[in-house]
C-alpha positions in Angstrom: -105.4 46.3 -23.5 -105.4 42.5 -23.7 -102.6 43.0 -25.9 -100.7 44.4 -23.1 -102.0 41.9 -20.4 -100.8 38.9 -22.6 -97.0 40.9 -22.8 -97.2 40.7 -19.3 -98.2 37.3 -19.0 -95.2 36.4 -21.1 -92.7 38.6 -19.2 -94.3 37.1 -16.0 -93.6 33.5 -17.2 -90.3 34.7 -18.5 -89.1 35.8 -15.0 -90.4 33.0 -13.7 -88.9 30.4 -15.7 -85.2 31.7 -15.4 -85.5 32.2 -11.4 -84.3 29.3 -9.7 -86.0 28.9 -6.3 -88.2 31.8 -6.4 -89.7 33.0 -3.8 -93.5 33.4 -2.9 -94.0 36.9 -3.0 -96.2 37.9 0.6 -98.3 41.1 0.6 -100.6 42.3 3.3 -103.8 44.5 2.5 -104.6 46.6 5.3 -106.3 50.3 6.7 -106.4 52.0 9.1 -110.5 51.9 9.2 -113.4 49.7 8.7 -115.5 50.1 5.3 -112.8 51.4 3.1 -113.5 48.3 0.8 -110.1 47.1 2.3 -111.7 43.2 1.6 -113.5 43.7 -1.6 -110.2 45.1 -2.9 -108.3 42.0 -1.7 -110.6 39.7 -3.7 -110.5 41.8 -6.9 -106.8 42.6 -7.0 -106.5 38.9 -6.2 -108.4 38.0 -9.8 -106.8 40.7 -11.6 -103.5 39.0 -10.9 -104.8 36.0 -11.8 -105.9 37.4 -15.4 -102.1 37.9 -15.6 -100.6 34.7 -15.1 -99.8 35.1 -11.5 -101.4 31.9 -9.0 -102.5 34.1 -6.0 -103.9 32.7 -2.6 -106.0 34.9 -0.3 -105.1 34.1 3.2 -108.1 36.3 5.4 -106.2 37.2 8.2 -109.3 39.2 9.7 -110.3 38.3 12.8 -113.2 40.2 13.4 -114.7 40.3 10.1 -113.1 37.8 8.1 -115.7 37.6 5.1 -113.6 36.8 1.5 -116.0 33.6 1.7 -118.8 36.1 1.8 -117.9 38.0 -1.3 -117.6 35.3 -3.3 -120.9 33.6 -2.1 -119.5 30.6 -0.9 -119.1 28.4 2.2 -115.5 27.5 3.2 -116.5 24.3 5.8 -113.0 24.8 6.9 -110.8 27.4 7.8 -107.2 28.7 10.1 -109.0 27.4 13.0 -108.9 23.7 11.5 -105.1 24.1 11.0 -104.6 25.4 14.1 -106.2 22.2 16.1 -104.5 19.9 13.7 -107.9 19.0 12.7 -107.2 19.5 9.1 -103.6 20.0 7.0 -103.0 23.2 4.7 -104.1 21.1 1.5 -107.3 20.9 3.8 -108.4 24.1 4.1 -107.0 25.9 0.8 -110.7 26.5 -0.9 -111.2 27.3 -4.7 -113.4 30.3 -5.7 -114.3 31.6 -8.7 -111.4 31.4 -11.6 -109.4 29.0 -10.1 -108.7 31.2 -7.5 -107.4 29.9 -3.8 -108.1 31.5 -0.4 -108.0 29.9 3.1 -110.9 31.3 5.3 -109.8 33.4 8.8 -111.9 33.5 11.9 -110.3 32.8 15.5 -107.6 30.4 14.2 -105.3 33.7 14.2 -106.2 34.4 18.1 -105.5 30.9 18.6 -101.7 30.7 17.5 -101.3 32.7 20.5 -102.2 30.3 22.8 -99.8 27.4 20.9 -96.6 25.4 22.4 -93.4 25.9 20.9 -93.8 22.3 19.1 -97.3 23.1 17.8 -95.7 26.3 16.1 -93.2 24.1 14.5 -96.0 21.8 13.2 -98.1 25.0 11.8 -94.8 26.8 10.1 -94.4 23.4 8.6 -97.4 23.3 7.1 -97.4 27.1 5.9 -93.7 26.5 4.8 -95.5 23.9 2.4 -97.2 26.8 0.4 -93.5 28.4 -0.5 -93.1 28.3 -4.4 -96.8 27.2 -4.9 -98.0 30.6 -5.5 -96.6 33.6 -6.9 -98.8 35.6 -4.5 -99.9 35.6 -0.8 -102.4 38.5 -0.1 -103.2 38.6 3.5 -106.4 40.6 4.1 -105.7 42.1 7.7 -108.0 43.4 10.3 -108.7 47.2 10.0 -107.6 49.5 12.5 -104.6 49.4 15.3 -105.0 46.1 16.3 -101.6 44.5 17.8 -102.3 40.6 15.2 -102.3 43.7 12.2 -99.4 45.0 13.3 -97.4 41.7 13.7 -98.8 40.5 9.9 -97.5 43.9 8.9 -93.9 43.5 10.3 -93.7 40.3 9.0 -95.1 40.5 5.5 -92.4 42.1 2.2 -95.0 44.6 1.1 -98.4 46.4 2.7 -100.6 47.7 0.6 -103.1 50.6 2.8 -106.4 51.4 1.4 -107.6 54.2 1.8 -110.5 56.7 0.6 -110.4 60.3 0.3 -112.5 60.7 3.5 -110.5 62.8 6.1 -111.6 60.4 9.0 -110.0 57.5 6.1 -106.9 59.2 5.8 -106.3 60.6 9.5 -106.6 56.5 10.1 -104.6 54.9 7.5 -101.6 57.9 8.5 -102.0 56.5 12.5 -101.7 53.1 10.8 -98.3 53.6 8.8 -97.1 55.5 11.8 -97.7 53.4 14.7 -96.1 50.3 12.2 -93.4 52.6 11.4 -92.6 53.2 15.4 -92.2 49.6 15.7 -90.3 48.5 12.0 -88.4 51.0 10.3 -88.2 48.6 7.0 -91.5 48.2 5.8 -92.6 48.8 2.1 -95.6 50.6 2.3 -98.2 51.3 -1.0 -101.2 53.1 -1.1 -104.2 52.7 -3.3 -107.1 54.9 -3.1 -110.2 53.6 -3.1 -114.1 54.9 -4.0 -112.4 57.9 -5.2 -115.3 60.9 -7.4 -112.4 61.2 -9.8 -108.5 61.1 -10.4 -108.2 64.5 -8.4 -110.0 63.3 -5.4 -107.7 60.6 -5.6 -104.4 62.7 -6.2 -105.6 65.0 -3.3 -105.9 62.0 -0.8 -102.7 60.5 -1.8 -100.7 63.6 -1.4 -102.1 64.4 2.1 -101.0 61.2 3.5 -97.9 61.3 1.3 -97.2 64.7 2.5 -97.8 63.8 6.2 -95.6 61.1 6.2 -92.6 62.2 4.3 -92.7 65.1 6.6 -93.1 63.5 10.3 -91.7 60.0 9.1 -89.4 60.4 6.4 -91.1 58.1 4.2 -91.9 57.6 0.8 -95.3 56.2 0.6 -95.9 55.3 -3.5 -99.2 55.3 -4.4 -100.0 51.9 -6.3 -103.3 53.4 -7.9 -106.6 54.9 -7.4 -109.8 53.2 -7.8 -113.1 55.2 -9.3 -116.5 55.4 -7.2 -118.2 53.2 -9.2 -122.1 52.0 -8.9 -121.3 49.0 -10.4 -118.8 47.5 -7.2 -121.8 47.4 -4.7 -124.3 45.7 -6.9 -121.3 43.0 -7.5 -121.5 42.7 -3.3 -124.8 42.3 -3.4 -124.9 39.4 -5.7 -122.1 38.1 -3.7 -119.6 37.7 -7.1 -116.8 39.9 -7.9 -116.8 42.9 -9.8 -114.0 42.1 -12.0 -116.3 39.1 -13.2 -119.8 40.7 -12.7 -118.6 43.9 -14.4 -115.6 43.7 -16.3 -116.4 46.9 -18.6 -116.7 48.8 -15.8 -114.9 52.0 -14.7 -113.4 49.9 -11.4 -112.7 46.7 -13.0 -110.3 48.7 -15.5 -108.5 50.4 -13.0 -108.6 47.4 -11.0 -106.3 45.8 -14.0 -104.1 49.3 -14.1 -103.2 48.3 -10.4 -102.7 44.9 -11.0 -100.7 45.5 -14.1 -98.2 48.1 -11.5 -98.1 45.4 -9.1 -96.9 42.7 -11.5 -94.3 44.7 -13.4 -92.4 45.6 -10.0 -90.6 42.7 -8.9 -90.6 41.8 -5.2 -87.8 43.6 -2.7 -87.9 41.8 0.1 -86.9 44.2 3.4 -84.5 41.3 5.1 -82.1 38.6 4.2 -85.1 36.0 3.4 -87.7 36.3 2.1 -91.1 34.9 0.6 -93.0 31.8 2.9 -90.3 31.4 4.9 -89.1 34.3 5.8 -92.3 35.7 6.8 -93.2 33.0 9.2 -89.8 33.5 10.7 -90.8 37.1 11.5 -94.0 36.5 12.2 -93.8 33.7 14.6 -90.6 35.5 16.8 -93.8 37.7 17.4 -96.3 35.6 18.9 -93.6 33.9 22.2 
């Protein structure tokens, strides 16, 4: 297995290396539910790309419950809010957790751009736009549930990833999700990992319900990126506040946790419009918000 990851790594930097002005590839983690571990996967998947030579940055787009600083035990003294008041740059509020890993904490910054000018929009898509080529990855950890901000980070972002787990009321949610963002963008590049699943046919039998459901009533292919076990291990990570990829990395989830990682790195980016990475997803996202 580490043989494989270092291939990877070196195909990684290969592809990397020969592609002039690459772009920063932008992913949104969402669901359509609270408590599906939508977070937890955020952080891990975030670490497991790291592992494979890919600089990731967790942007926690959550307003609610934005709590990546929480998983990770630490305390981010600033956050979107900062940026948003012009309090603080970008530089300013990107945070290091454990690994050598970047996130920028949420909170009511996001509700905030709302409220902006047109020239303090400028000033905050100028100081996103600084990110572009600094990263290889952008994971934004949405809110859960139908909530219009989820919907517009959705729209805006390359590829959504929807967690799900192989509850019914999980499914019938993440389904309303990818239809109600399907109603409003037909171009969106949906994935679907399965999470706290008793065993790979759980997992199957989730995926293919919603998979089912929406080729059927939305024409869509909906690939599932991989399935994650039910493992003891993941809540006793929480409750020491540090990752289980690095409080368990033997463990049942932390290996599949690399499978998925592994899937996501070997599939280069397909962006859904003429531009994409940093800058084309502010450009979406910002014709949004006015």
């Amino acid at each position: 297995m580490n043989d494989q990851a270092e291939a990877l790594r070196r195909m990684v930097r290969s592809r990397d290396s020969g592609a002039a002005g690459k772009n920063t590839r932008i992913v949104t983690v969402t669901s359509g539910k609270g408590g599906v571990g939508k977070s937890n996967f955020t952080l891990n998947f975030s670490l497991a790309l790291q592992q494979l030579g890919l600089r990731t940055l967790i942007f926690d787009a959550d307003i609610g419950m934005a709590n990546i600083d929480v998983l990770m035990g630490i305390r981010a003294p600033y956050s979107l809010y900062h940026l948003v008041k012009r309090q603080k740059t970008i530089r300013d509020i990107i945070h290091e957790g454990p690994q050598g890993i970047h996130f920028i904490a949420g909170g009511s910054g996001l509700l905030d751009l709302l409220d902006l000018t047109p020239a303090q929009l400028d000033d905050f898509e100028e100081q996103i736009g600084m990110l572009q080529g600094e990263y290889d990855v952008i994971l934004f950890d949405t809110g859960a549930g139908l909530s219009k901000e989820t919907v517009k980070f959705i729209a805006a972002a390359e590829e959504t990833l929807v967690v799900t787990t192989p509850e019914p009321t999980s499914i019938t949610d993440a389904y309303a999700l990818i239809k109600m963002v399907r109603a409003a963008e037909r171009d969106i590049r949906f994935r679907l990992v399965v999470n706290r699943a008793a065993d790979d046919r759980e997992g199957k039998a989730a995926a293919d319900k919603i998979g089912l459901v929406a080729q059927r009533f939305l024409n869509l292919e909906l690939p599932v990126l991989g399935m994650l076990p039910d493992d003891p291990c993941v809540p006793k990570a929480v409750k020491k506040q540090v990752p289980f990829t690095l409080a368990f990395p033997g463990s049942n989830a932390s290996r599949s946790m690399m499978a998925i990682a592994r899937s996501f790195a070997e599939v280069p980016a397909q962006a859904v419009s003429g531009t994409g990475g940093v800058k084309g997803f502010l450009h979406h996202m910002f014709r949004r918000l006015k």
